[in-house]
VOVO-238394 format. One record per residue (C-alpha): residue number from 1; residue in three letters; x, y, z. Coordinates in steps of 0.5 Angstrom, whole numbers. Layout:
N
+-----+------+-------+-------+-------+
: seq : type :  east : north :    up :
+-----+------+-------+-------+-------+
: NUM :  Ala :     X :     Y :     Z :
...
+-----+------+-------+-------+-------+
***
This chain:
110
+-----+------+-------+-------+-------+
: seq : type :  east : north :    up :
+-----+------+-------+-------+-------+
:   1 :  Unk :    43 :   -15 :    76 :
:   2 :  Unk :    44 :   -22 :    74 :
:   3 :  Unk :    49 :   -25 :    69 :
:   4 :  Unk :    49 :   -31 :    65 :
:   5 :  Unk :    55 :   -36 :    62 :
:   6 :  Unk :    54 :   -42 :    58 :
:   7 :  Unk :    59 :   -46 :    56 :
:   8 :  Unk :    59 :   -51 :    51 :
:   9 :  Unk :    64 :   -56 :    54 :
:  10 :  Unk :    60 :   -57 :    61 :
:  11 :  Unk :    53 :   -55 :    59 :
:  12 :  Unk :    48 :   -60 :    61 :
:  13 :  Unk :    43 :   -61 :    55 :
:  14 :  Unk :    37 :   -65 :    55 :
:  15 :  Unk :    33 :   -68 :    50 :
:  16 :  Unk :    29 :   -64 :    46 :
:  17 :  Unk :    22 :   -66 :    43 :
:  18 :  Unk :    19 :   -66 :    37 :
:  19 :  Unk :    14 :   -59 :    36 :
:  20 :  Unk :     9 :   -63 :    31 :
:  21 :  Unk :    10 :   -70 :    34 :
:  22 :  Unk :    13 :   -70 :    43 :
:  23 :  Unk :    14 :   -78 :    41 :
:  24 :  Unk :    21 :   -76 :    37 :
:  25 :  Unk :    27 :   -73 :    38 :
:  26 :  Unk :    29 :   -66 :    35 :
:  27 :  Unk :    36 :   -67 :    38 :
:  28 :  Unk :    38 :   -63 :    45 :
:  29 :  Unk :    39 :   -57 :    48 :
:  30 :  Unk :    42 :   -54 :    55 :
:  31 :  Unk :    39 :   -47 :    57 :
:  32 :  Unk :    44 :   -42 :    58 :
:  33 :  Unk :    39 :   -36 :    60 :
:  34 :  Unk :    32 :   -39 :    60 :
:  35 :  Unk :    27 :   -38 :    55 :
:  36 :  Unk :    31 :   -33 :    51 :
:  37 :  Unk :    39 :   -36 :    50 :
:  38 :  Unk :    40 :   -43 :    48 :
:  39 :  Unk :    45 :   -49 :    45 :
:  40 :  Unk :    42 :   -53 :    41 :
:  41 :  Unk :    45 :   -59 :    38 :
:  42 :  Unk :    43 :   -65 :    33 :
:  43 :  Unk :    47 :   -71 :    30 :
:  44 :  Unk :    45 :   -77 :    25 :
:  45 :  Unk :    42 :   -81 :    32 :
:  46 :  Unk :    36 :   -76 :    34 :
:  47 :  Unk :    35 :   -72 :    29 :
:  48 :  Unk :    33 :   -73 :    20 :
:  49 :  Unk :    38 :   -69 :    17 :
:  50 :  Unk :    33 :   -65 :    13 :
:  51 :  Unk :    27 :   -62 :    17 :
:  52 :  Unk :    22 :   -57 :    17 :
:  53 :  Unk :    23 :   -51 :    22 :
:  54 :  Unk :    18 :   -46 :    23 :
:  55 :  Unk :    21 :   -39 :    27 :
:  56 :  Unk :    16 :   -38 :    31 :
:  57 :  Unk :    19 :   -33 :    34 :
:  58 :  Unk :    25 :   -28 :    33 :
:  59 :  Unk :    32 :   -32 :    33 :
:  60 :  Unk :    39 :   -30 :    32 :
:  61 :  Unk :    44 :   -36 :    30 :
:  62 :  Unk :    51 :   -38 :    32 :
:  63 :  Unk :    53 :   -45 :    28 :
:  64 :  Unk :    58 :   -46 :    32 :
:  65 :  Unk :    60 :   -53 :    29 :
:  66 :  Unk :    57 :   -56 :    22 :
:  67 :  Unk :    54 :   -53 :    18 :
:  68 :  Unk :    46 :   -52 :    15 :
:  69 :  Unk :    43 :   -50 :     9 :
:  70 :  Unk :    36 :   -46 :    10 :
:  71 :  Unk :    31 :   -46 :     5 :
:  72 :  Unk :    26 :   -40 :     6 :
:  73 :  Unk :    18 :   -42 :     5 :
:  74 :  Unk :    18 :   -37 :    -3 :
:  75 :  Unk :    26 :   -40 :    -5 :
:  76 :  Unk :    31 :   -36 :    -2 :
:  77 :  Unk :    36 :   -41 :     1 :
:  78 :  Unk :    42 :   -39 :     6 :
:  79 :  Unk :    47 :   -42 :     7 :
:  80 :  Unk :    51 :   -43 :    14 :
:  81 :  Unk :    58 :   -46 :    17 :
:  82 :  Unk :    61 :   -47 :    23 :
:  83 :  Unk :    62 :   -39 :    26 :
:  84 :  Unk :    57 :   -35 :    22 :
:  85 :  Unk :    52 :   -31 :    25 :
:  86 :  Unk :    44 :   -31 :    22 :
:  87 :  Unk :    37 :   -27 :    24 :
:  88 :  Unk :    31 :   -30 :    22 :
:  89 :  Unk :    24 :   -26 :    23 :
:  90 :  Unk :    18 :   -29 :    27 :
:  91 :  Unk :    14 :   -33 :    22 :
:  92 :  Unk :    18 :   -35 :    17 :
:  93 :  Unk :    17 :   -42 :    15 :
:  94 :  Unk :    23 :   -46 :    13 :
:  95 :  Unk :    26 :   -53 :    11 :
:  96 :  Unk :    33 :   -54 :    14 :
:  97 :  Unk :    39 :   -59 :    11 :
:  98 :  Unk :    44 :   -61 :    16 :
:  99 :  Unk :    51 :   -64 :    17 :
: 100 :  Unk :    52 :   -66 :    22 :
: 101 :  Unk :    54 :   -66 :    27 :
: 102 :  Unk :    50 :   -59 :    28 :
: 103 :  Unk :    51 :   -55 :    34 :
: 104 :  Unk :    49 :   -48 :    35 :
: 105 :  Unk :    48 :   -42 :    40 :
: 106 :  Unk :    40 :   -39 :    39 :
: 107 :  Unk :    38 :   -32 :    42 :
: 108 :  Unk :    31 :   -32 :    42 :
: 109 :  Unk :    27 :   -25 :    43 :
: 110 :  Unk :    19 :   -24 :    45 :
+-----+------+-------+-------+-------+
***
């Protein structure tokens, strides 16, 4: 059975390429389990601070350092700070606010 760690002080993150256009930067990332558990991180230099984000699949949020306002395709808007957890379902549409700087912990399902 294996095991996976992750922590945020040694974490190796990489740049993280725009989904709708791989030329620009939607901040960085470091893999904690392949695929599935990430840290992600964003602040004024590599990422707009409002940007459209689209689940495209079921994701647990952890903000571990700023904050976010997400605005839900149809209106609802959630805010999120530094150590507020979240579960969003696949295929939503949003649009999302950042301060920054933003780090969060994803878990990604199938």
């Amino acid at each position: 059975m294996k095991h996976y760690v992750g922590n945020l002080d040694s974490a190796q993150f990489q740049p993280f390429p725009h989904p709708a256009d791989p030329s620009l930067s939607a901040g960085e990332f470091a893999w904690i389990k392949e695929d599935r558990v990430s840290f992600w991180r964003a602040n004024e230099s590599n990422m707009p601070q409002v940007a459209p984000y689209p689940f495209l699949r079921e994701e647990i949020i952890h903000v571990l350092e700023g904050a976010v306002q997400i605005e839900i395709e149809g209106g609802e808007t959630i805010s999120l700070k530094e150590g507020d957890v979240a579960s969003f379902d696949k295929g939503l549409n949003s649009t999302w606010t950042f301060t920054f700087p933003f780090t969060k912990l994803s878990v990604l399902a199938d």
